[in-house]
C-alpha positions as CSV (number, residue, x, y, z in Angstrom):
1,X,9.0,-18.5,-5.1
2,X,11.0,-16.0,-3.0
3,X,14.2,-16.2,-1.3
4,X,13.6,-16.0,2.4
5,X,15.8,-14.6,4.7
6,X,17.1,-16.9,7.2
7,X,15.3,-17.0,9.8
8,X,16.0,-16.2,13.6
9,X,16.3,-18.6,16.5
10,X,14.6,-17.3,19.5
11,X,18.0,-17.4,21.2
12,X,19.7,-14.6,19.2
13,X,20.3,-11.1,20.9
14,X,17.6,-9.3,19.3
15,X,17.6,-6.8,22.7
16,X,17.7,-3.3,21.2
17,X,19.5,-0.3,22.3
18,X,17.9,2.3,24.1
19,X,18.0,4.8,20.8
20,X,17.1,4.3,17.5
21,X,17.6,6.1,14.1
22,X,14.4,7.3,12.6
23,X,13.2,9.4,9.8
24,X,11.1,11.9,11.7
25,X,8.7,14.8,9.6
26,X,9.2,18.0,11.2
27,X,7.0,19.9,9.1
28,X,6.0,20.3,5.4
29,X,8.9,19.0,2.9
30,X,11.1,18.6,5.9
31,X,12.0,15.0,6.7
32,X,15.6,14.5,8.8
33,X,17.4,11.5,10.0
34,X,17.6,11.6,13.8
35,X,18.3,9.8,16.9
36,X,15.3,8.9,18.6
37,X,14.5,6.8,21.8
38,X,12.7,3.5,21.3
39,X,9.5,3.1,21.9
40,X,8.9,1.7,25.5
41,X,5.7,-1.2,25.2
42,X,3.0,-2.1,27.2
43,X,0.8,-4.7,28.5
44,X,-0.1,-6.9,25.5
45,X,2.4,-5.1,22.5
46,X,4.9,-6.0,20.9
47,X,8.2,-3.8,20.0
48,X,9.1,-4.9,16.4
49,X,12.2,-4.3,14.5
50,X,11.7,-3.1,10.8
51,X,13.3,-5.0,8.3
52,X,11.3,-3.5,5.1
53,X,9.1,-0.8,5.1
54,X,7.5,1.0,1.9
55,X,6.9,4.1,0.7
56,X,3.4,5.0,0.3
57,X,2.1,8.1,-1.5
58,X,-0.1,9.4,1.0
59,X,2.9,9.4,3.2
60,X,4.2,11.4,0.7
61,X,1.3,13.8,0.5
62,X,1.3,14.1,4.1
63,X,5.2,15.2,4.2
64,X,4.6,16.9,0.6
65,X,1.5,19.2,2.1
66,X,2.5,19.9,5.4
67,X,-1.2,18.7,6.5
68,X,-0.3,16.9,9.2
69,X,1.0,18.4,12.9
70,X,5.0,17.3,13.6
71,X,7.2,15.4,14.6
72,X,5.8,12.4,13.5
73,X,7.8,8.7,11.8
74,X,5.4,7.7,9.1
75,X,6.1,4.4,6.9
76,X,3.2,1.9,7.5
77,X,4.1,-0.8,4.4
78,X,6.3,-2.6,7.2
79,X,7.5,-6.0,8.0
80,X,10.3,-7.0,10.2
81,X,10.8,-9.1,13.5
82,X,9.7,-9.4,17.2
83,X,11.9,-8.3,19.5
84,X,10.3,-7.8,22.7
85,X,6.9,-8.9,23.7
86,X,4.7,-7.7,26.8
87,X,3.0,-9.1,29.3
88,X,0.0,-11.1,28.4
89,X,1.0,-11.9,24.5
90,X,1.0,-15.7,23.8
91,X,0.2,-15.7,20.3
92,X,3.5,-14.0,19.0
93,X,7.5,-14.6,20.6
94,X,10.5,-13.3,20.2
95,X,12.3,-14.0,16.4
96,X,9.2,-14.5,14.8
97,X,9.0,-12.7,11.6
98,X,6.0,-10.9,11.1
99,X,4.0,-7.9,9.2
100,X,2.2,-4.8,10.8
101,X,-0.9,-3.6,9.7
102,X,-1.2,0.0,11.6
103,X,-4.7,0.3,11.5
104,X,-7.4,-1.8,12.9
105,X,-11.2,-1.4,13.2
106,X,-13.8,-2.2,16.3
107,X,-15.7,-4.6,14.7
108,X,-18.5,-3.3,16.8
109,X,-19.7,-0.1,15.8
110,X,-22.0,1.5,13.1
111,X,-19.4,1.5,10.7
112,X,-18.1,-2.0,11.0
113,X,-21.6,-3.1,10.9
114,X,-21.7,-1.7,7.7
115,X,-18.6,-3.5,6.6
116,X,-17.1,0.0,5.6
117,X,-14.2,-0.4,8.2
118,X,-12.0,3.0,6.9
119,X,-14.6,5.2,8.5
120,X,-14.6,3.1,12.1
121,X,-13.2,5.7,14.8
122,X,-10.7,3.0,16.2
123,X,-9.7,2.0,12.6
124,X,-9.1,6.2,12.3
125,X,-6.3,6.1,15.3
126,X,-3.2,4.7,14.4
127,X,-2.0,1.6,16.7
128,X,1.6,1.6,15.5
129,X,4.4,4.0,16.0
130,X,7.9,4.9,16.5
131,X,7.7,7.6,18.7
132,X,5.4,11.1,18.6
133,X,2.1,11.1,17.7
134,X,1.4,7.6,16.5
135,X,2.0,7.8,12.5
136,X,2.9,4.1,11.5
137,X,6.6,4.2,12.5
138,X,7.9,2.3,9.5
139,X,10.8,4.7,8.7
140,X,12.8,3.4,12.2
141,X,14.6,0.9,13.5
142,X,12.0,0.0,15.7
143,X,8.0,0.3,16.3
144,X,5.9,0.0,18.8
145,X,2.6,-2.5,18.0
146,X,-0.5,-1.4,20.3
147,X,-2.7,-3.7,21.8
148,X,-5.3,-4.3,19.3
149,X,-3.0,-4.1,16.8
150,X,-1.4,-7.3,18.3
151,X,-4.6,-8.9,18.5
152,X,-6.3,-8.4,15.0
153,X,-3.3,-7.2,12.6
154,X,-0.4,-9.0,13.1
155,X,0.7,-11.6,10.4
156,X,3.3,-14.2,10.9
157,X,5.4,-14.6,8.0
158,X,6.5,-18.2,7.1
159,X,10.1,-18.5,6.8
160,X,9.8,-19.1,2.3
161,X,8.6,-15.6,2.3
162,X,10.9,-12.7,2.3
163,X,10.4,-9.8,4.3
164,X,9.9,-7.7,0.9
165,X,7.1,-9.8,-0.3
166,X,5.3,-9.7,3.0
167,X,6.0,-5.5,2.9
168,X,2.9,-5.7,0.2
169,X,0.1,-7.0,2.0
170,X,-1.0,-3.9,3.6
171,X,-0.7,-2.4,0.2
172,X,-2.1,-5.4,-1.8
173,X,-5.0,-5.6,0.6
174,X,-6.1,-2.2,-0.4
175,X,-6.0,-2.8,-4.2
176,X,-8.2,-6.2,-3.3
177,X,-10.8,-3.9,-1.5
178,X,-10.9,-1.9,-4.5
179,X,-11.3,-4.8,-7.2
180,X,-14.0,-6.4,-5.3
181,X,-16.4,-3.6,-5.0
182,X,-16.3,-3.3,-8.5
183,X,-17.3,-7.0,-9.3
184,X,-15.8,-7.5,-12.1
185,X,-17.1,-10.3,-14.8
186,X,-15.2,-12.2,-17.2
187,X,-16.6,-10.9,-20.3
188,X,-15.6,-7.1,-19.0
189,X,-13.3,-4.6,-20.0
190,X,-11.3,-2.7,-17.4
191,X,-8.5,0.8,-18.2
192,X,-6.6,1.1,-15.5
193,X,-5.1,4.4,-15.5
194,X,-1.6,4.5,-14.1
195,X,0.9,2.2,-14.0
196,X,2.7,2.7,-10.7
197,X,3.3,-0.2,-8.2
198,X,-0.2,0.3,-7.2
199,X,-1.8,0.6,-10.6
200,X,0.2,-2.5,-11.6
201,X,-1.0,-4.3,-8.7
202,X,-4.6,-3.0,-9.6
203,X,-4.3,-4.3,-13.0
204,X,-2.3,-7.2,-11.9
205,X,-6.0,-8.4,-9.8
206,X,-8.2,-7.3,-12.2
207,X,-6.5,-9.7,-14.8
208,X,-7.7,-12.6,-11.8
209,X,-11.2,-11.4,-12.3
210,X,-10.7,-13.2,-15.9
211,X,-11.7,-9.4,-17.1
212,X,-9.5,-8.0,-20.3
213,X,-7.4,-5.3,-18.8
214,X,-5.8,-2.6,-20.4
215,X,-3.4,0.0,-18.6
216,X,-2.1,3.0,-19.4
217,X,0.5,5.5,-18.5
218,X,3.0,8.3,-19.8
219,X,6.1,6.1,-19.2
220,X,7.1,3.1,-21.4
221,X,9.4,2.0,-19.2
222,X,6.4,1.0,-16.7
223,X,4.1,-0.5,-19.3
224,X,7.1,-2.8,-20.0
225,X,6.7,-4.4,-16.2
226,X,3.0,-4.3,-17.1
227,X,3.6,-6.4,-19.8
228,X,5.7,-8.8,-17.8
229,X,2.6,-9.6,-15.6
230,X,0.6,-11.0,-18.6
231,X,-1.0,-7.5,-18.8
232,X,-0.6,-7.1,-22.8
233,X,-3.0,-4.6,-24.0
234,X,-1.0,-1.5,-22.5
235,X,-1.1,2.1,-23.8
236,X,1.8,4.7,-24.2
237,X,-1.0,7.6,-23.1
238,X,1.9,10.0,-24.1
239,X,1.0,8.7,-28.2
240,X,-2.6,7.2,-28.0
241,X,-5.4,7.8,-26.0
242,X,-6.6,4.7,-24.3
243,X,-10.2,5.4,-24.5
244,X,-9.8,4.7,-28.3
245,X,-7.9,1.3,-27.4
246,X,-10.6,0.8,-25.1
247,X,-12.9,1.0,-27.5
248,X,-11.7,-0.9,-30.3
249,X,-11.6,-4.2,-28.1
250,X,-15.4,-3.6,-27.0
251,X,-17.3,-2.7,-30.3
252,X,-17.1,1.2,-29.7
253,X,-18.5,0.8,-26.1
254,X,-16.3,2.0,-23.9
255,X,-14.9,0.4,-20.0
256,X,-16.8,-1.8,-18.3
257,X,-14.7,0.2,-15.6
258,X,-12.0,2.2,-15.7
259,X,-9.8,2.7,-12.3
260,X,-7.9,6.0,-11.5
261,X,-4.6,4.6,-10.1
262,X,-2.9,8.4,-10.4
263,X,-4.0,11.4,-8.4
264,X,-4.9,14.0,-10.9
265,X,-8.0,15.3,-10.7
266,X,-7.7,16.3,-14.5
267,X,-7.9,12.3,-15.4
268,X,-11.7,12.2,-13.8
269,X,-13.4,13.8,-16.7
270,X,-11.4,11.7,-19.1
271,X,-11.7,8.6,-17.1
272,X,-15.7,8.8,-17.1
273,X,-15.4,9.7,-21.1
274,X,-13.7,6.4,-21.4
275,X,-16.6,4.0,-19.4
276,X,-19.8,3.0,-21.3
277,X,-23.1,3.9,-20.2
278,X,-23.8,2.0,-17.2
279,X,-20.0,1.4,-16.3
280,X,-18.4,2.0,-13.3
281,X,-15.5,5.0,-12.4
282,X,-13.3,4.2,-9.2
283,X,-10.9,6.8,-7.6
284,X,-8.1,5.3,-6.2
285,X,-6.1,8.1,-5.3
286,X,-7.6,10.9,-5.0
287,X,-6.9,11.8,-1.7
288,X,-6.6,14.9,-1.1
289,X,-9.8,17.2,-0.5
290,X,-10.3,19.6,-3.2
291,X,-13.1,20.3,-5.9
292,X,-13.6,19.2,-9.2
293,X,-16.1,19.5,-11.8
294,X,-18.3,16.1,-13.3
295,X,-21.0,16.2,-15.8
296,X,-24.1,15.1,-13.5
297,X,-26.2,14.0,-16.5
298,X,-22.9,11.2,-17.2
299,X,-24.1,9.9,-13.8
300,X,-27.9,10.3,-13.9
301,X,-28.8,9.8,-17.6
302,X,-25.9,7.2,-18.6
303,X,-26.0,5.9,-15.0
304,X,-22.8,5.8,-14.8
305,X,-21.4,5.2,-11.1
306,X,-18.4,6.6,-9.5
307,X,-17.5,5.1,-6.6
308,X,-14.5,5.1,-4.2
309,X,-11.8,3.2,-2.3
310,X,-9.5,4.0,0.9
311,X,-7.3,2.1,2.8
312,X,-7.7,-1.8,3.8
313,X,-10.5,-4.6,4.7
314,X,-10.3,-7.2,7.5
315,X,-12.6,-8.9,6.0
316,X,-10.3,-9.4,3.0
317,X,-7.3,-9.9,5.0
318,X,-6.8,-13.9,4.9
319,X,-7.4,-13.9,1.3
320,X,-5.3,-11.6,0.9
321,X,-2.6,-12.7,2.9
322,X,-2.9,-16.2,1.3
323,X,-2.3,-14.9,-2.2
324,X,0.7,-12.8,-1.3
325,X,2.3,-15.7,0.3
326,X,1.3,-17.9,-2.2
327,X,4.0,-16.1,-4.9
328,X,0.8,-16.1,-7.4
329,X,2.1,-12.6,-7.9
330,X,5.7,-11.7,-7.4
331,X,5.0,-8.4,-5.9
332,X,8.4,-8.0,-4.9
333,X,9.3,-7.4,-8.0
334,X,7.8,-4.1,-8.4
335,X,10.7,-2.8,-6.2
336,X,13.4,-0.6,-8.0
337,X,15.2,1.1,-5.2
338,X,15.9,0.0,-1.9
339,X,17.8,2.6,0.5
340,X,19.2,1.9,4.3
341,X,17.1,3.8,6.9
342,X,20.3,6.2,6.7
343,X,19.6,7.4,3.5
344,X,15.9,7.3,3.9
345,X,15.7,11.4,3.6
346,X,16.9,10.4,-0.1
347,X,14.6,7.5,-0.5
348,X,11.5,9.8,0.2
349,X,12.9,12.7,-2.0
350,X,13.0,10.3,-4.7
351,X,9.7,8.6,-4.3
352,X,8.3,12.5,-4.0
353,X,9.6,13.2,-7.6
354,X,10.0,9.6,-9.3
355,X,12.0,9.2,-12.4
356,X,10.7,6.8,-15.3
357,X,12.4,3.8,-13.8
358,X,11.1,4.4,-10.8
359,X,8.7,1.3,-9.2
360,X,8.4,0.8,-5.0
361,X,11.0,2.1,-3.3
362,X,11.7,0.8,0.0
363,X,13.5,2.3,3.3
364,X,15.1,-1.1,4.5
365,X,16.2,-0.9,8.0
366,X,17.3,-4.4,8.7
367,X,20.0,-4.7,6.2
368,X,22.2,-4.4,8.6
369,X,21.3,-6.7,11.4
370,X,20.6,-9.1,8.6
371,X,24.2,-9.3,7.7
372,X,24.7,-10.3,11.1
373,X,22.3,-13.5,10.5
């Protein structure tokens, strides 16, 4: 189980100042601490003051590409505490300890009648921020929740959950969506490829499935918190190739599935070489828009199916938010540096270019008035 913070009565001063530090993108590569105002609310939000917030790489191929217009405050991995609520909110108060989710769907159109919620219009728009074009706002003191937000994506955290374990659910929900649509059986073999925070929490879920996972990646240092999950058939890819691991645990077969947790297009071809006819090939972070070349006849004549997965489900989300709460999984864990919102400009230029040791790293904003508890 996790130790919780303590929590907050709903008489302490949680009244914020009328300025705020924030880590604001200002164009490609460039990310500076400034002072920014808080973000005034509205009619049904809530302002919400970060305690944790993640770093996510496609935060970091935003800042890293320049591919999106500035100023913006990303950071959308985020949990923290109410602090001021607007008129017409009676589900959340102030002092209650909750997580953000920063995007939300209709429910109501095309899409969402589909059940493929990432491509809804609403869920497109962001309904969090800190200030500037609405961009999550996790890298601040302070965020601003929009109304249907508040509604459909706010989660109260009970007090035996830290803020750091709740920081995953937005993250954890994503790898869930992923796992499901593959529908994995108990008598499969899955390669994850990548062992990052996601590609351990990809694993991690597979191994739920009762599927025999094996993982992969360049760094032993990761593979050794892989193993630490129960995930025991790991492979150094820098000394063997995992499709011949792969293959020695299913009589020369190949993956039932095989999951790209790492975003280089160069591990597609090899990822379908490692899946048996029939198997299925999920991209996980390829997202970035580009071309890359596939063998058709690995799709048509060994039917082979690649599919893909992007952001979260509502439809997953109480499941989801059960299990992280539960402590099944000590997600937590997977966090190797945590950094104060001051030195968040260093926090993202080490999550840009991790080192071997590197897991999650978190920009923690609430260290401070958490001493103060």
């Amino acid at each position: 189980m996790h130790t919780a913070t303590k929590p907050e009565s709903a008489e302490a001063n949680l009244a914020p100042t009328r300025t705020m530090q924030a880590a604001v993108y200002r164009g490609k590569n460039d990310v500076r601490l400034e002072t920014v105002p808080v973000p005034e609310i509205g009619k049904g939000e809530l302002l919400v003051q970060i305690h944790t917030c993640g770093i996510c790489g496609t935060d970091l191929k935003k800042i890293l590409t320049g591919s999106h217009s500035a100023p913006r405050i990303f950071g959308h991995e985020m949990a923290g505490r109410v602090v001021k609520v607007g008129d017409g909110v009676t589900n959340f108060a102030i002092g209650d300890r909750v997580m953000v989710f920063h995007h939300i769907p209709c429910g109501e159109c095309y899409y969402c009648r589909k059940k493929v919620f990432a491509q809804c219009p609403v869920y497109k728009k962001v309904g969090a921020t800190a200030g500037f074009e609405p961009s999550g706002g996790g890298f601040a003191e302070y965020i601003r929740v929009m109304d249907w937000v508040v509604r459909k994506g706010v989660v109260r955290i009970p007090d035996r959950v830290s803020y750091e374990q709740a920081s995953f659910i937005e993250p954890v929900n994503t790898c869930l969506k992923a796992i499901q649509a593959l529908q994995l059986q108990s008598d499969e073999t899955v390669l994850v490829i990548g062992q990052g925070p996601i590609g351990i929490i990809l694993a991690a879920l597979a191994k739920r499935t009762g599927a025999t996972v094996v993982t992969s990646d360049l760094y032993p240092q990761r593979l050794k918190i892989s193993e630490s999950l129960g995930l025991h058939h790991n492979v150094n890819a820098g000394s063997e190739g995992p499709a011949q691991r792969v293959r020695e645990l299913t009589g020369g077969r190949g993956a039932d599935a095989v999951i790209l947790a790492t975003a280089g297009n160069g591990l597609i071809k090899p990822a379908m070489d490692a899946t048996r006819p029939g198997g299925r090939i999920m991209l996980f972070a390829q997202t970035q828009r580009s071309e890359v070349a596939i063998d058709p006849a690995a799709v048509c004549v060994d039917e082979k199916t690649l599919m893909g997965s992007y952001s979260a489900s509502v439809d997953l989300q109480d499941e989801n938010v059960r299990l992280v709460f539960s402590g099944e999984i000590d997600f937590a864990r997977l966090i190797s540096h945590r950094f104060p919102l001051e030195k968040s400009v260093e926090a993202i230029q080490l999550a840009s270019h991790p080192a071997p040791d590197s897991m999650k790293i978190v920009i923690q904003p609430g260290l401070e008035w958490e001493k103060r508890i």
